[in-house]
N, C-alpha and C positions, 0 to 999 in steps of 0.2 A: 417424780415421774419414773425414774430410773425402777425403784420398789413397787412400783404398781405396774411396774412392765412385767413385772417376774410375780400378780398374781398376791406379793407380800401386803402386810399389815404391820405399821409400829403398835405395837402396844404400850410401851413406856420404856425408858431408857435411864440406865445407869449415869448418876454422878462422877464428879472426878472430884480428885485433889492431886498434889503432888506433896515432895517430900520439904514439910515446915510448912504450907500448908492446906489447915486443916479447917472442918468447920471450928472449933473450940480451940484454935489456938492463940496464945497469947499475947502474940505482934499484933497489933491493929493492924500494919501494913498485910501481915500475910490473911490476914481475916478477910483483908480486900481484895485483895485477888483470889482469894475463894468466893464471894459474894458475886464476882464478875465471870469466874467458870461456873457457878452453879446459875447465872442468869445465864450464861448461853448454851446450858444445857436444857434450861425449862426453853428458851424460844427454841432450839431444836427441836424438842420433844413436842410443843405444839405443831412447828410448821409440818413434823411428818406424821401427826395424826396423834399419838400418845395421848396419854392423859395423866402417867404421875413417873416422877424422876423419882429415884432410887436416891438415899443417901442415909451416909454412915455415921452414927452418930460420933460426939465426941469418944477419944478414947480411955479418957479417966473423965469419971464426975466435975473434978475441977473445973472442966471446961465446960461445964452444962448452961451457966449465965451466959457467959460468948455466944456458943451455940445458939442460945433464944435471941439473942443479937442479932446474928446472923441471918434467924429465920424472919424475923420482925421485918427485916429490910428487904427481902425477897418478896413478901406476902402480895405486896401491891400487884407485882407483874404474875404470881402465880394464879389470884384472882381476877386480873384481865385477861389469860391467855386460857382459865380454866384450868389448869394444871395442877396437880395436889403433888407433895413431897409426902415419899413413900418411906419411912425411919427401916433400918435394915438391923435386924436383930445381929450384933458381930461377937460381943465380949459379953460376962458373965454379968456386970454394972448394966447393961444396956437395960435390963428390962427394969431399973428402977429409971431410967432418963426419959425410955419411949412414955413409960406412965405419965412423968411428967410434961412430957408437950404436949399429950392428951388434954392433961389438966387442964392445961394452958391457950392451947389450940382447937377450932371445930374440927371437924372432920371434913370440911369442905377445903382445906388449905392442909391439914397435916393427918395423914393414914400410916398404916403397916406393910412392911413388905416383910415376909417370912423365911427364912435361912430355916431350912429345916439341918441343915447338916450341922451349922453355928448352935444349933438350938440341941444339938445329941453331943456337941464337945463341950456343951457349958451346961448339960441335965436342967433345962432350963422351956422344957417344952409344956410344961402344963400353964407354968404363969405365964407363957406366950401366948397361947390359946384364948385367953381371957380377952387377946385384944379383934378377937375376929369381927366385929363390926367395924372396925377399922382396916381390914384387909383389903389395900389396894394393888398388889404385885407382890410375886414367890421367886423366892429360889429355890428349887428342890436339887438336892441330891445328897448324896450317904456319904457316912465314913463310918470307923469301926469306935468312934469315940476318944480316938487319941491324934490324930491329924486333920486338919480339915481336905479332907482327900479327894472332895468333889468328884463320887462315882455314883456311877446308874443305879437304883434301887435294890436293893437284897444284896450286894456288897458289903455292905456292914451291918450297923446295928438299929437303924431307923427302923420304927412300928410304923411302917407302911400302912396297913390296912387304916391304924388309929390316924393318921394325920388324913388318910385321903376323906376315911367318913370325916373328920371336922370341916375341912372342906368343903365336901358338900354339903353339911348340915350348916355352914357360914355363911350359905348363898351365893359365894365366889363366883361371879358370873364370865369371868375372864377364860381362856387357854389356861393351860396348865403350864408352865413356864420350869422346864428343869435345869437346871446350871451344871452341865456335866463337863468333862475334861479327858482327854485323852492322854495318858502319863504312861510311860515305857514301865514303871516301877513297877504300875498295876494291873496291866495289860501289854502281854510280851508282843501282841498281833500287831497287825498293821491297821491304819487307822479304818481301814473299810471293814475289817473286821471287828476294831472297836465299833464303831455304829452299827452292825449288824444285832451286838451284844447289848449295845444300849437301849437298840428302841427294841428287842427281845425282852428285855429286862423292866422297860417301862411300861408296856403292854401289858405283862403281868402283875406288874402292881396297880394299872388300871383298872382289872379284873378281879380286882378284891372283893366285889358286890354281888360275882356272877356264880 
């Protein structure tokens, strides 16, 4: 009630972990108590309208069986509630893992969620591209290639124009979803002045068509 007072929409909501664990970690215990925050992040993300949870794949391949583990056990309640698990492109490994849940998963239970910024520090954006029939939720935002700096558009080194046409030629039917960040490093202004320069800055990488 509260978000629909103010006008808002959930579109999908990010996963958690904490530290040890993780989806692909090696304690069975801690595997479960991730099984039990990523089910109360999928019954969130339904009760407030969503439709696919974000989550990080494991962090080395070694953990890629756990991981299918983990998803196996989730799938029931993702397919009662309607909810798909969005894979989140993070490490330079990731885009051999996300392949593989593909293999393994419809696409009615496991999609893509796109890091464009994760995807410019790991040169790693053309074989992500490949998975756009699976695009269900983005993160956008820049860095220069050497941090993940999460800044507004033409900041660093992102081919703007190239990810927004894949985009649209993807059919992406969602909002455009940027993941920016206000850091003193990178922006000496005040934060109202960062948001002035971000949605200045997003506007015109929107207008890449015009």
């Amino acid at each position: 009630q509260t978000v629909d007072s103010f006008g808002l929409k959930c579109l999908d909501v990010h996963g958690s972990d904490a530290p040890g664990v993780k989806i692909g970690s090696g304690d069975a215990s801690a595997r479960k108590k991730y099984i039990h925050m990523l089910e109360n992040r999928i019954g969130f993300c339904s009760v407030m309208g969503g439709d696919a949870v974000v989550v990080h794949p494991p962090r080395e391949i070694s953990g890629l069986d756990r991981s299918m583990q983990v998803l196996e056990s989730v799938r029931p309640l993702c397919e009662e509630l309607g909810v798909v698990l969005a894979i989140e492109n993070c490490l330079p490994a990731d885009t051999r893992i996300i392949a593989q849940y593909f293999e393994r998963f419809p696409p009615e239970f496991i999609g893509f969620c796109f890091d464009s910024g994760h995807a410019n520090l790991n040169k790693d954006t053309d074989e992500l591209m490949m998975f756009d029939g699976r695009l269900r939720a983005l993160h956008l935002h820049d860095n220069k290639g050497v941090d993940d700096d999460h800044q507004p558009p033409y900041y660093g080194t992102v081919d703007w124009p190239r990810v927004l046409r894949w985009l649209d030629e993807s059919g992406y039917a969602k909002p455009i979803n940027f993941e920016i960040t206000h850091r003193p490093k990178y922006f000496e202004g005040q934060p109202e002045e960062y948001l002035d320069w971000a949605v200045s800055s997003i506007t015109d990488a929107l207008s890449w068509d015009s």
